[in-house]
C-alpha positions as CSV (number, residue, x, y, z in Angstrom):
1,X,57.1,1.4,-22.7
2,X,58.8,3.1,-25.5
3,X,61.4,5.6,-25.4
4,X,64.0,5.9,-22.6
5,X,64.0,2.0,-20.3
6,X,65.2,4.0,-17.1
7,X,62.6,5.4,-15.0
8,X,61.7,9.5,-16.0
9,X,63.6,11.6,-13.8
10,X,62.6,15.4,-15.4
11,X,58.9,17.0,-14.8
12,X,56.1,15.2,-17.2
13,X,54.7,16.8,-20.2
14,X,52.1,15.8,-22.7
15,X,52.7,17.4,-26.2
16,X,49.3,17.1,-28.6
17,X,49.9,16.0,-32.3
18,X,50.2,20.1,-33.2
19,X,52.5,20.4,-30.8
20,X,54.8,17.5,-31.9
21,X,54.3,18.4,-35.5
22,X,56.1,21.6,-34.9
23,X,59.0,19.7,-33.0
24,X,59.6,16.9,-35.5
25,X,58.4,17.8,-38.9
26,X,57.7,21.7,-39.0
27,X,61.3,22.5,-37.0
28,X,59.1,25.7,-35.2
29,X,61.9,28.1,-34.1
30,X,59.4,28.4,-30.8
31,X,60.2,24.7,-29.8
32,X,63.5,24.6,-29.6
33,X,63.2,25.4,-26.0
34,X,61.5,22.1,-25.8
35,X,63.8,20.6,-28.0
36,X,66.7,21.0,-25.3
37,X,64.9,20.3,-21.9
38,X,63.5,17.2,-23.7
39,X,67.5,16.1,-25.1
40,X,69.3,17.3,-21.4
41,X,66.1,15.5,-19.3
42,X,64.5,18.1,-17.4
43,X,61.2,17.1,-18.8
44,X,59.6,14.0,-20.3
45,X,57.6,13.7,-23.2
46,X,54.7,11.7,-21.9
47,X,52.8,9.4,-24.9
48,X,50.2,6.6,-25.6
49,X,50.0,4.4,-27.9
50,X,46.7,6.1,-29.3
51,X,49.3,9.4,-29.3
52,X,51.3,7.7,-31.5
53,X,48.9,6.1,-34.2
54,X,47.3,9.6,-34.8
55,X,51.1,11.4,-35.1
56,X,51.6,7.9,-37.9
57,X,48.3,8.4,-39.6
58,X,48.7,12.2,-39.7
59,X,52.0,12.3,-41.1
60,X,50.7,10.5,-43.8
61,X,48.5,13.5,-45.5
62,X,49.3,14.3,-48.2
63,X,49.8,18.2,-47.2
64,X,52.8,17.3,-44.7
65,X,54.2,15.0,-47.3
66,X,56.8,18.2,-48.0
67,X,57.4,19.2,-45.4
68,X,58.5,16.1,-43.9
69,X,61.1,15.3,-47.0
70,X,62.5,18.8,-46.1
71,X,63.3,19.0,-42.6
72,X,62.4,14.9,-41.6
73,X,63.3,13.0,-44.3
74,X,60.3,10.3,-44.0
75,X,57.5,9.5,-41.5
76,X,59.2,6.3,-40.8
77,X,62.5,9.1,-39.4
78,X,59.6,10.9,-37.4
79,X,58.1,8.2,-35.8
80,X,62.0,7.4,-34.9
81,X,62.1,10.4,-33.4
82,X,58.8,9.9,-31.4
83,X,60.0,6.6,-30.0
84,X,63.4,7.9,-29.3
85,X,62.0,10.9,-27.2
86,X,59.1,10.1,-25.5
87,X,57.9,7.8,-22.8
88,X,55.1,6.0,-24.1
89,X,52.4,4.1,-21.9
90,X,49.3,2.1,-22.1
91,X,46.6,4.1,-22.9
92,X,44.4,5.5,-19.3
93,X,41.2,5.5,-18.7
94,X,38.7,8.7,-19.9
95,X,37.9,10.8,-16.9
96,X,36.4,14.1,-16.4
97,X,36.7,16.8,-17.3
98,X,35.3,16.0,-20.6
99,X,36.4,17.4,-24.5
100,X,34.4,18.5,-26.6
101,X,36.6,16.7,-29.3
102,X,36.4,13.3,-28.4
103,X,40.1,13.1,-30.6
104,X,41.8,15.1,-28.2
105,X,40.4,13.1,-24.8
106,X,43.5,11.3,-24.5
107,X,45.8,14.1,-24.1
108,X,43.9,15.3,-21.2
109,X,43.6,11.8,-19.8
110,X,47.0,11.1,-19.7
111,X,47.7,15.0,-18.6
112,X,45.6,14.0,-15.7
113,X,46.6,10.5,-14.9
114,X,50.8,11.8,-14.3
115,X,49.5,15.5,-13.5
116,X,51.9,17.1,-16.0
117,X,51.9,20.0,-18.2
118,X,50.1,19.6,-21.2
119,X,51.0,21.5,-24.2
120,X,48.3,22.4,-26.8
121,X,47.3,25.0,-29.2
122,X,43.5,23.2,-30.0
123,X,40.7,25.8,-28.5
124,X,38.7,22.6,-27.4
125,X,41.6,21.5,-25.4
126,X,42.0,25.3,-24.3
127,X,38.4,26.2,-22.9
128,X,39.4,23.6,-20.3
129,X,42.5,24.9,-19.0
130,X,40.5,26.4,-15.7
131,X,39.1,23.0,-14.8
132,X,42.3,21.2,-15.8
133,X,44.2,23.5,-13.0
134,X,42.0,22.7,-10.7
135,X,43.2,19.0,-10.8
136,X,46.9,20.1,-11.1
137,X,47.2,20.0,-14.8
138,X,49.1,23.6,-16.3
139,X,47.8,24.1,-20.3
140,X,49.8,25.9,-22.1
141,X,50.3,26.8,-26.2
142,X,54.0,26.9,-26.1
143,X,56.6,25.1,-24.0
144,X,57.8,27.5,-21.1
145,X,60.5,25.8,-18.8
146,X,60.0,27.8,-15.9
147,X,56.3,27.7,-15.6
């Protein structure tokens, strides 16, 4: 495992790569909620490896190359970052309920595997939020501490 060595204490959350690109890269005023439950504790940042080779290879189009100099200072920072605040473990097996976008499988696999909130703004992740409650996993767009 990456990220903290101590066992998690705080509630377990899964952020997808749109998600994490607003905390890390794009500074989105609307995580900085997330920013300070993730820095005090009172959640976890929940990853895979596969999480983490799509955040590398996405950070390298050219589009975010910007954007990343401005707020990040380099991928290699971001990744850092990554490492620094999230809990990363093996990557879990593919269960049901299904994506339709086979690249966004692992997010709900892991969701499901530590039943924790799973924060997403993809509509293919979205159409399953009903069926993803029904097995204790809460989706939501935008990090909420209370809910």
């Amino acid at each position: 495992m990456t990220g903290a060595a101590a066992p998690a204490a705080g509630r377990a959350l899964v952020l997808d790569t749109n998600i994490v690109l607003d905390l890390l890269v794009f500074r989105d005023p609307s995580t900085l909620a997330l920013a300070d439950a993730l820095s005090r504790g009172e959640w976890v940042w929940h990853a895979t490896p596969a999480m983490r080779e799509e955040l590398h290879r996405v950070l390298g189009y050219p589009a975010l190359q910007s954007w990343i100099a401005r707020t990040a200072g380099d991928a290699a920072q971001v990744m850092q970052q990554f490492d620094r605040l999230s809990q990363v473990h093996p990557d879990v097996a593919t269960g049901a309920p299904r994506c339709r976008d086979p690249d966004d499988q692992k997010f709900i696999d892991l969701a499901l595997a530590l039943t924790a909130r799973l924060l997403s703004k993809d509509q293919a992740v979205l159409r399953l939020r009903r069926a993803l409650a029904a097995r204790g996993v809460v989706v939501a767009t935008c990090f909420s501490p209370a809910a």
